[in-house]
C-alpha positions in Angstrom: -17.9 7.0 2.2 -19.5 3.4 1.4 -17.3 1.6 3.5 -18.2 4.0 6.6 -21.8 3.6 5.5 -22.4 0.1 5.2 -20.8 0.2 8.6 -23.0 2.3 10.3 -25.8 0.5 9.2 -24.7 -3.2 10.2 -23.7 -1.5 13.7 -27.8 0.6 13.9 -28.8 -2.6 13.2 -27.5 -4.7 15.9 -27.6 -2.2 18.5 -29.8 -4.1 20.7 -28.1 -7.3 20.8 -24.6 -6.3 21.6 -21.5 -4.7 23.9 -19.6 -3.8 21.1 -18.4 -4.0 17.6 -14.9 -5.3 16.6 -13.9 -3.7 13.0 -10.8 -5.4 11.6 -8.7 -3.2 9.5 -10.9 0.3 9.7 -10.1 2.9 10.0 -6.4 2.6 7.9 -6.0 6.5 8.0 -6.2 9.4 10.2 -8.8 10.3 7.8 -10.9 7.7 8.2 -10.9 7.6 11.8 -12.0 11.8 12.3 -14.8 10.6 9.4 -15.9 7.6 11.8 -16.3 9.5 14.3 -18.1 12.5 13.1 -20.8 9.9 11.8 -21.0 7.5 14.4 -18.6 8.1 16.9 -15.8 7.7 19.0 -14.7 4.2 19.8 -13.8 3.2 23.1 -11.0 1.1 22.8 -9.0 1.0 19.6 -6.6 -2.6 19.7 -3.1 -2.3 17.7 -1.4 -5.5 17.1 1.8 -4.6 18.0 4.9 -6.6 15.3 8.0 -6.2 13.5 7.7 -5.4 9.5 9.6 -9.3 9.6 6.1 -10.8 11.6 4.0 -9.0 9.3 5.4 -9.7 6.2 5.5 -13.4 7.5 2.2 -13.5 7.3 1.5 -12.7 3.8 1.5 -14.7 0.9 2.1 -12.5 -1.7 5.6 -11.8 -3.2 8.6 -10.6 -0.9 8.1 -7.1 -3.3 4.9 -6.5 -3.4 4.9 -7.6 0.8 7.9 -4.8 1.7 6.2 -2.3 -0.4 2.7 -3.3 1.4 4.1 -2.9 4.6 5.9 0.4 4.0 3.0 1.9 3.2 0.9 0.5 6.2 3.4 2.1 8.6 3.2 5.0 7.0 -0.2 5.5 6.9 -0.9 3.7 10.9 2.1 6.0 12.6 -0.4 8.9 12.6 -3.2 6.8 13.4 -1.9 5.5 16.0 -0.7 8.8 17.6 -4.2 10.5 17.4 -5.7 7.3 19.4 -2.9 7.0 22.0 -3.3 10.3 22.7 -6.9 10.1 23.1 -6.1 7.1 25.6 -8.5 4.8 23.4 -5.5 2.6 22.3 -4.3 -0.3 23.6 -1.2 -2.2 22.2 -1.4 -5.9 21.9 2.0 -7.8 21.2 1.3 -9.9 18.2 4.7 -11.4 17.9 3.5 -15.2 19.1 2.1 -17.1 17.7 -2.0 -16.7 16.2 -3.1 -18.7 19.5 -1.2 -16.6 21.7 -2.2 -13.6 19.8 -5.4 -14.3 20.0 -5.6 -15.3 23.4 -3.8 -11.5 24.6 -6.6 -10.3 22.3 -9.2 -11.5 24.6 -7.3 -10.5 27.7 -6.8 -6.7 26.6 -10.9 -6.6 25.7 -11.8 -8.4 29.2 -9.6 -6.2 31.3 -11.1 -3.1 29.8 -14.7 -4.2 30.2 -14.3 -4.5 34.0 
């Protein structure tokens, strides 16, 4: 509830000045996402970078246990997630395999093509 709050209000208060609102890492759970948009609403485009466990445990630092057990759990909890918005047609799948340039670079080709 704090988190979805403080969002709200940092999104109220920039209202005026802006097209959108990028949210990294919220909602994580089904959950969170029907809570997000009783309160504020539904998003229009929902971005999933798309990679193998291998990529994403790549990318951490922490230990090669605590990083499978991490990662487990984050497919767990996204599979459903990720159903609810690709049935909804707000999800677009980005392939983060490349590397962060690349990445970052589809990123901003996924979020152009769907403001046209």
């Amino acid at each position: 509830g704090i988190v979805l709050e403080l969002l709200k209000e940092a999104m109220v208060s920039k209202l005026g000045d802006t097209k959108g609102f990028l949210i990294d890492g919220y909602p994580q759970e089904l959950k969170d996402a029907e809570e997000f948009e009783s309160k504020i609403g539904e998003p229009k485009l929902v971005l999933c970078l798309d990679c193998s466990a291998e990529t994403m445990s790549s990318q951490s630092s922490e230990n090669t246990g605590t990083t499978e057990d991490r990662t487990e759990s984050y497919y767990q909890a996204s599979n459903p997630l990720i159903a609810y918005y690709e049935s909804r047609t707000q999800l677009c799948k980005v392939d983060a395999e490349g590397t962060q340039e690349d990445v970052f670079l589809e990123i901003c080709k996924t979020i152009d093509s769907f403001l046209k």
